[in-house]
Structure formats: C-alpha cells, structure tokens
C-alpha positions in Angstrom: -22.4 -31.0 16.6 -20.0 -28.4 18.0 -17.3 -29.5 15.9 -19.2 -29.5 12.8 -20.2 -25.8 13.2 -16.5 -25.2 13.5 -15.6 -27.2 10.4 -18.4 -25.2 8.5 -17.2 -22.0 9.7 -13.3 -22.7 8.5 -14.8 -23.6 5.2 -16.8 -20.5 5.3 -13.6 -18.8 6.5 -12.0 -20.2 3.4 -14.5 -19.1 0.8 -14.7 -15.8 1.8 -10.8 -15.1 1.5 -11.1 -16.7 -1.9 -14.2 -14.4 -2.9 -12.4 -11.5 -0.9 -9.4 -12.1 -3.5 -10.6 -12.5 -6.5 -12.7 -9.1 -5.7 -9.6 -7.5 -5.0 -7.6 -8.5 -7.9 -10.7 -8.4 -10.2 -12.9 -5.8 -9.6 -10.0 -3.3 -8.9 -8.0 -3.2 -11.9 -4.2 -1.5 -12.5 -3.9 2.0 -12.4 -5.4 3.3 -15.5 -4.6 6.4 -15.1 -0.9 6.2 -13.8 0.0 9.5 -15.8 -1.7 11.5 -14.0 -0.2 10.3 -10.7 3.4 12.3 -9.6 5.9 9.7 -8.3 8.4 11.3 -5.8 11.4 9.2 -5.9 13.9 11.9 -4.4 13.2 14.2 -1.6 15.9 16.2 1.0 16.2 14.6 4.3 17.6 15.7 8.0 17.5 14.3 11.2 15.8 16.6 13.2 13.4 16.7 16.2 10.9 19.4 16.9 6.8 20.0 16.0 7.9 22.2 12.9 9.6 21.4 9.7 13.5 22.5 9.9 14.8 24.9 6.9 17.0 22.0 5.7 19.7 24.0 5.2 22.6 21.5 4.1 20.6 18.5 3.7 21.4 15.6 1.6 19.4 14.6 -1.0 18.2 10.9 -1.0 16.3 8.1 -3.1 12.8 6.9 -2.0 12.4 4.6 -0.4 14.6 5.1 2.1 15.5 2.5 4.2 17.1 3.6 7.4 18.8 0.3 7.9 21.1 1.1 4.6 21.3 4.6 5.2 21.3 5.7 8.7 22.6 2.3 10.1 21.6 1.8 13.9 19.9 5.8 13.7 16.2 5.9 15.8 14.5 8.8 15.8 13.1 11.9 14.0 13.8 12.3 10.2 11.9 15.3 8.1 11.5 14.6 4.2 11.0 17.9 1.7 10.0 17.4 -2.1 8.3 20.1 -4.3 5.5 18.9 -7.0 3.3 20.8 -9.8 -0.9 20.0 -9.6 -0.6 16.4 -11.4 -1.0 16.8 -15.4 -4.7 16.6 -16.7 -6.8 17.2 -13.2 -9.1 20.1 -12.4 -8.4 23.1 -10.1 -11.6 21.3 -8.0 -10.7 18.2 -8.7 -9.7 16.6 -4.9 -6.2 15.1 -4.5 -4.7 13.0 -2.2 -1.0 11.9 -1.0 -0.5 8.4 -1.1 2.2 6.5 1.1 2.8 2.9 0.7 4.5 2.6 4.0 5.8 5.1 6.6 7.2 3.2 9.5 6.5 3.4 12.4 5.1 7.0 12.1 3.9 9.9 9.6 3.0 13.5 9.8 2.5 15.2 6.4 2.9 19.2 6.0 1.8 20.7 2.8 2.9 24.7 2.7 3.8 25.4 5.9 0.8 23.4 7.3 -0.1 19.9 9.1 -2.9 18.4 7.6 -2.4 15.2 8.8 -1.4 12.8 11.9 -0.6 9.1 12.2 -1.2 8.8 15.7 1.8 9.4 18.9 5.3 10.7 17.4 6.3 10.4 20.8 7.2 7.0 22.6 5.2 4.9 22.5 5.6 6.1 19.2 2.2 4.5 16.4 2.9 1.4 14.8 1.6 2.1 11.2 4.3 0.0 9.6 2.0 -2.3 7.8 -0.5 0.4 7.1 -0.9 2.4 3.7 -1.6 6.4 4.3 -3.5 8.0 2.0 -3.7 11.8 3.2 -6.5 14.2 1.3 -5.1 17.4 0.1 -7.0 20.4 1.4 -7.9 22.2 -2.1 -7.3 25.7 -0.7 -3.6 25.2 0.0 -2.9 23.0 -3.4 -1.3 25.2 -5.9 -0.7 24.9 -9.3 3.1 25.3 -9.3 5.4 25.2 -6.5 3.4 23.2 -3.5 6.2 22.4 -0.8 5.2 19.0 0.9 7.1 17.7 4.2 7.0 14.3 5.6 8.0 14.2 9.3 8.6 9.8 9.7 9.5 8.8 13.5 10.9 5.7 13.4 13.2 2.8 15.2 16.5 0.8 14.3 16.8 -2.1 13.0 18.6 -3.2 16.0 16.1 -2.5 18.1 13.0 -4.2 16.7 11.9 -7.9 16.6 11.4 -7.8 12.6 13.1 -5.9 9.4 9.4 -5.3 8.2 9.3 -2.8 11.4 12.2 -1.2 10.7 12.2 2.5 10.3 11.9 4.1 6.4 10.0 5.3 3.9 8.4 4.4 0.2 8.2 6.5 -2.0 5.2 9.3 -2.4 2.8 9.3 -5.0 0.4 12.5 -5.6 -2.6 12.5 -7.9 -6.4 12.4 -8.2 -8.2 11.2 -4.6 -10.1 7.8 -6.2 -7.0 6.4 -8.0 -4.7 6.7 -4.9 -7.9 5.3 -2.7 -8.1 2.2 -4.9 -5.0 1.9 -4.9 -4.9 1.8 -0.6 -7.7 -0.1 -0.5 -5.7 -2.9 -2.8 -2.6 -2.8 -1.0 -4.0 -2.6 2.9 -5.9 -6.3 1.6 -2.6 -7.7 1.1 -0.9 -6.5 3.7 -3.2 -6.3 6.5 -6.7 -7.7 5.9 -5.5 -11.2 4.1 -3.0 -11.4 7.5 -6.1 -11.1 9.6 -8.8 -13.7 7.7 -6.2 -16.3 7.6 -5.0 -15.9 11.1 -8.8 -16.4 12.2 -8.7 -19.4 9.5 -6.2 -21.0 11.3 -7.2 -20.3 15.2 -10.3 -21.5 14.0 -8.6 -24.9 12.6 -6.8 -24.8 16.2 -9.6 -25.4 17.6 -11.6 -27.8 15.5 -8.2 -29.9 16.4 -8.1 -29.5 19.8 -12.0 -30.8 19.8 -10.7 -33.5 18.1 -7.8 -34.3 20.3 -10.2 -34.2 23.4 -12.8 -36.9 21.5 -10.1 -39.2 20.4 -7.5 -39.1 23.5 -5.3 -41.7 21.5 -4.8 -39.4 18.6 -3.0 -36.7 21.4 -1.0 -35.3 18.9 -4.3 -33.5 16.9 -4.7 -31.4 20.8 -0.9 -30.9 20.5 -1.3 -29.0 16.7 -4.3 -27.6 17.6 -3.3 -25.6 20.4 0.2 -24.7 18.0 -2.3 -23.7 15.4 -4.3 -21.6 17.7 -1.3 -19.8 19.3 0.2 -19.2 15.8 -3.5 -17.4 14.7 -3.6 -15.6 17.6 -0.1 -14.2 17.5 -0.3 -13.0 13.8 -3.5 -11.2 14.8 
C-alpha cells in the first residue's frame, strides 16, 4: 500500500509540472507591449569596492551582458555598472515602474539617483547566491524622472576559476526598464524555468528514488532497482 501512494504521488508530481507548464507558457503570453520596455545593452563599468557608487571617471564602456569570464578573466570581486534612461515611451507620470534583471550573479544592489532602493542579500563573503534568480526591483515614483534618471548596478561576484559551475560565474544580463506588470510577468515566466521547474522535477525524481528503493527491498533478487533508487534519490536531492 506504501508503494502505491508513492507511485500515485510521482504521477501526481508529473501532472502538475505538465499543468504548471502549459500555465506558464499559455496563460502568460509574449511581451505585448515590448515598446514600452527600455533595453540597456551598454552601461560604464569599474572595479571598485566601497557602499557608494564611484564617479567612474575613466571607465570603460561595455556590452550587456557581461560576462566576467570573457572580460575580466580570473577577476572576483566588486564591479559598479552606470547607464542613464528616459521614463519608458507611452507610460504615465503615476504609472509604477520596475527594473528587471534577468540574472545578476552572485549579487545585486540597484542605485537610482544617488540612492539604494534595493538589496540582494550579503555583498560581503559569504557573499548571496542569486545566480539563478530573476530581480525585478520597483522603482520608487518620487525619484523617477522624466529625463535624465542615473541608475547604478553594484554586482559582487566570483571567478570562473573559483566556482564549481560556469552558470555561477560572475556577470550580468542586460537591464530592462518599463511598466511594473510587464516586467513581473515576465519574472514570474523566467524564475519557472529556471528555478521552479528544477525544483518539481528534483522532488519527481527523489520521489521515484524511493518508490525504487521500496521495490528493491520487496524483490531482494532485483538488487539493482535499490541500487537506482538510492542514485535517483541522491541526484533529486542534490539538484534541490
């Protein structure tokens, strides 16, 4: 009886990442209103430590993303990023607006005219992991202008060298700026894929793990269906 609960909760499992899916790809469609979203592709950067944004005098302009691996080879550390931006074409002076980061690793402050408005977690070791995390950051409507706005993106990061995967290696994706609900739609998409399919089919296959290990134990000829099972159930585990 046991074993037949698990088997109907890994087929369970399995419908609700196929429901979970076709939500995600169904019920939230493309961007439909890309033009009013700013893409910042290019942005002045300098390898800097401290709390507050350095004047980057004689910094070097670079192309977003940026991946440190390419462009600061074996660097770890503190990098600041600088763009200007307009208020995005066609929204309201209340209208709220949000900054969108598709991935900041491991770490991400965000200044917008001289001030923080928003945290990742520790820039200091042990330094956040947010690598697989989309940020979206809300723009505080009382420091948004409608020319001119100065935004600063202080990324904390480590060397390729140094950690156990590229995908934790330090950089930065481009930043997109526009109306709050198109860039939250857009976060909500993107964290399924990246995180939250990750996590259902890791408990998919610990639960498989041990529907095989059950298995193994009842039929102690068939040893090899304990052997999978606990390799399944390490492998769901260690992806979680």
């Amino acid at each position: 009886m046991f074993l037949v609960r698990l088997a109907h909760a890994a087929a369970a499992a399995l419908t609700w990442l196929a429901a979970c899916t076709a939500v995600c790809t169904a019920v939230l469609p493309a961007d439909a209103t890309a033009a009013e979203v700013i893409v910042i592709d290019k942005a002045l950067a300098q390898a800097a430590d401290g709390a507050r944004p350095p004047d980057f005098d004689g910094a070097a302009a670079v192309s977003l993303p940026d991946d440190w691996s390419q462009t600061r080879p074996r660097y770890e550390g503190s990098v600041w990023y600088a763009a200007e931006f307009d208020r995005p074409p066609g929204t309201q002076p209340q209208e709220l607006l949000a900054v969108y980061v598709e991935r900041a690793c491991s770490n991400l402050e965000v200044w917008l005219n001289g001030d923080r408005i928003y945290s990742g977690g520790r820039m200091s070791e042990p330094v956040a992991r947010n690598c697989h995390y989309p940020q979206l950051v809300t723009l505080p409507g009382a420091l948004v202008k409608e020319r001119g706005n100065r935004i600063e993106l202080h990324v904390q990061g480590h060397a390729l060298q140094r950690v156990a995967s590229r995908l934790r290696a330090a950089g930065l994706s481009a930043i997109r700026i526009g109306p709050h609900g198109v860039l939250a739609a857009e976060q909500l998409r993107q964290r399924f894929w990246s995180v939250t399919l990750v996590e259902i089919v890791s408990i998919v296959i610990a639960v498989t793990g041990i529907v095989m290990i059950g298995l193994g134990l009842l039929n102690r000829r068939e040893a090899y269906l304990g052997y999978f099972g606990w390799l399944s159930l390490a492998w769901g585990l260690l992806s979680m």
